[in-house]
C-alpha positions as CSV (number, residue, x, y, z in Angstrom):
1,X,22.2,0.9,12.4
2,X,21.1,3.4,9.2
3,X,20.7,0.7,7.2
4,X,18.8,-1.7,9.4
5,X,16.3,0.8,10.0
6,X,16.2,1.8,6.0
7,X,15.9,-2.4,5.5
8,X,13.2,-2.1,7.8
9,X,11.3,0.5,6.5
10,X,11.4,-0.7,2.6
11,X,9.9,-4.1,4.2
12,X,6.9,-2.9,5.6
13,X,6.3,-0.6,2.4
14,X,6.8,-4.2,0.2
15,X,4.6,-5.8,2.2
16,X,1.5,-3.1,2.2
17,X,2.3,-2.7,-1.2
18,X,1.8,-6.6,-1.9
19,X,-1.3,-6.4,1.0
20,X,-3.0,-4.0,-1.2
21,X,-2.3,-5.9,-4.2
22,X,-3.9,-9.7,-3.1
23,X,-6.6,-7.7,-1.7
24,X,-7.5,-6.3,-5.1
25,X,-6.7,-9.9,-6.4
26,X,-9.5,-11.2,-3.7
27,X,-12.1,-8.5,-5.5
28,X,-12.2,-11.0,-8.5
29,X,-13.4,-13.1,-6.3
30,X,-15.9,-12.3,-3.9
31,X,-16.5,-15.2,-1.8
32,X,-12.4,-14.8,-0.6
33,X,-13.4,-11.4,1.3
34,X,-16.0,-13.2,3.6
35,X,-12.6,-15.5,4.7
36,X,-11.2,-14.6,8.2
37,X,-8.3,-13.5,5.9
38,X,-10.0,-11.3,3.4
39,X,-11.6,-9.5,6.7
40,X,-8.1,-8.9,8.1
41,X,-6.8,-7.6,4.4
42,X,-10.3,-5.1,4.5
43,X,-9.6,-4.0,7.7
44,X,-5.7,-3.4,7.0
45,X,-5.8,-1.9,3.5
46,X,-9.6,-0.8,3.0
47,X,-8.9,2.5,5.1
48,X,-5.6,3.6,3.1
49,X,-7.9,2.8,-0.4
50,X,-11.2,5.0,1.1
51,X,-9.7,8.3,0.3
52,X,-8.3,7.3,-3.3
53,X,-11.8,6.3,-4.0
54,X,-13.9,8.6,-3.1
55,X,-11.3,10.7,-5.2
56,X,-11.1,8.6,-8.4
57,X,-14.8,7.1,-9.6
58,X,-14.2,3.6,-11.3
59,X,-14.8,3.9,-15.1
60,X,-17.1,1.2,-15.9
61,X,-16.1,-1.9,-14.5
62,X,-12.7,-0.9,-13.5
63,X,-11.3,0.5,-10.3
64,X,-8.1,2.0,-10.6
65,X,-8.0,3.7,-7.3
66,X,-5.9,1.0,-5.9
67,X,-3.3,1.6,-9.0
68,X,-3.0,5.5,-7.8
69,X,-2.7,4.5,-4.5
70,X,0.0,2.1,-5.3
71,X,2.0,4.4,-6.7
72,X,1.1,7.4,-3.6
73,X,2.7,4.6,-1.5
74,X,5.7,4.3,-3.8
75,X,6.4,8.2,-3.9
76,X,5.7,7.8,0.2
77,X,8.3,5.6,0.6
78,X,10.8,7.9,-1.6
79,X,9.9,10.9,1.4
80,X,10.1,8.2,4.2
81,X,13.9,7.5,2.5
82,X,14.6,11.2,1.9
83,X,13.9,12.2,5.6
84,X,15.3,9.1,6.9
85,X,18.6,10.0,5.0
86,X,18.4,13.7,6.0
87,X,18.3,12.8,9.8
88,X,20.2,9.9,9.6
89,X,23.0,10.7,6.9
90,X,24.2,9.0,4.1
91,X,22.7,7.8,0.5
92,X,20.7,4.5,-0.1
């Protein structure tokens, strides 16, 4: 049952992870964010990427907000693990 719920967990962390990156993918192209589908990636990712940039200002042309929030979700998913292992024992 530990594992299932582990398995679970690191799938919905891959999939934000790749969310957030083909919605920085659609940013090249701006006409793909007025789809049906780039409005459901806004509203899904936009929220978690607000904070990260109103931390981190772009430097010229580049917004690397999304990069620091990629890797805030990677070091998330290490605590979700660490407590996940803590109340449900064992190593993964």
């Amino acid at each position: 049952m530990a594992d299932v719920i582990r398995q679970i967990v690191d799938i919905a962390f891959e999939v934000y992870m790749f969310l957030i990156f083909a919605y920085v993918l659609m940013s090249w192209l701006p006409q793909l964010r007025e789809t049906p589908l780039g409005e459901l990636l806004g509203r899904l990712v936009e929220p978690y990427l607000r904070p990260f940039r109103q931390m981190i200002p772009p430097i010229g042309l580049f917004d690397l907000s999304p990069i620091v929030a990629v890797f805030a979700l990677y070091f998330a998913r290490i605590g979700v693990h660490t407590v996940l292992n803590l109340l449900l024992g064992g190593a993964a």
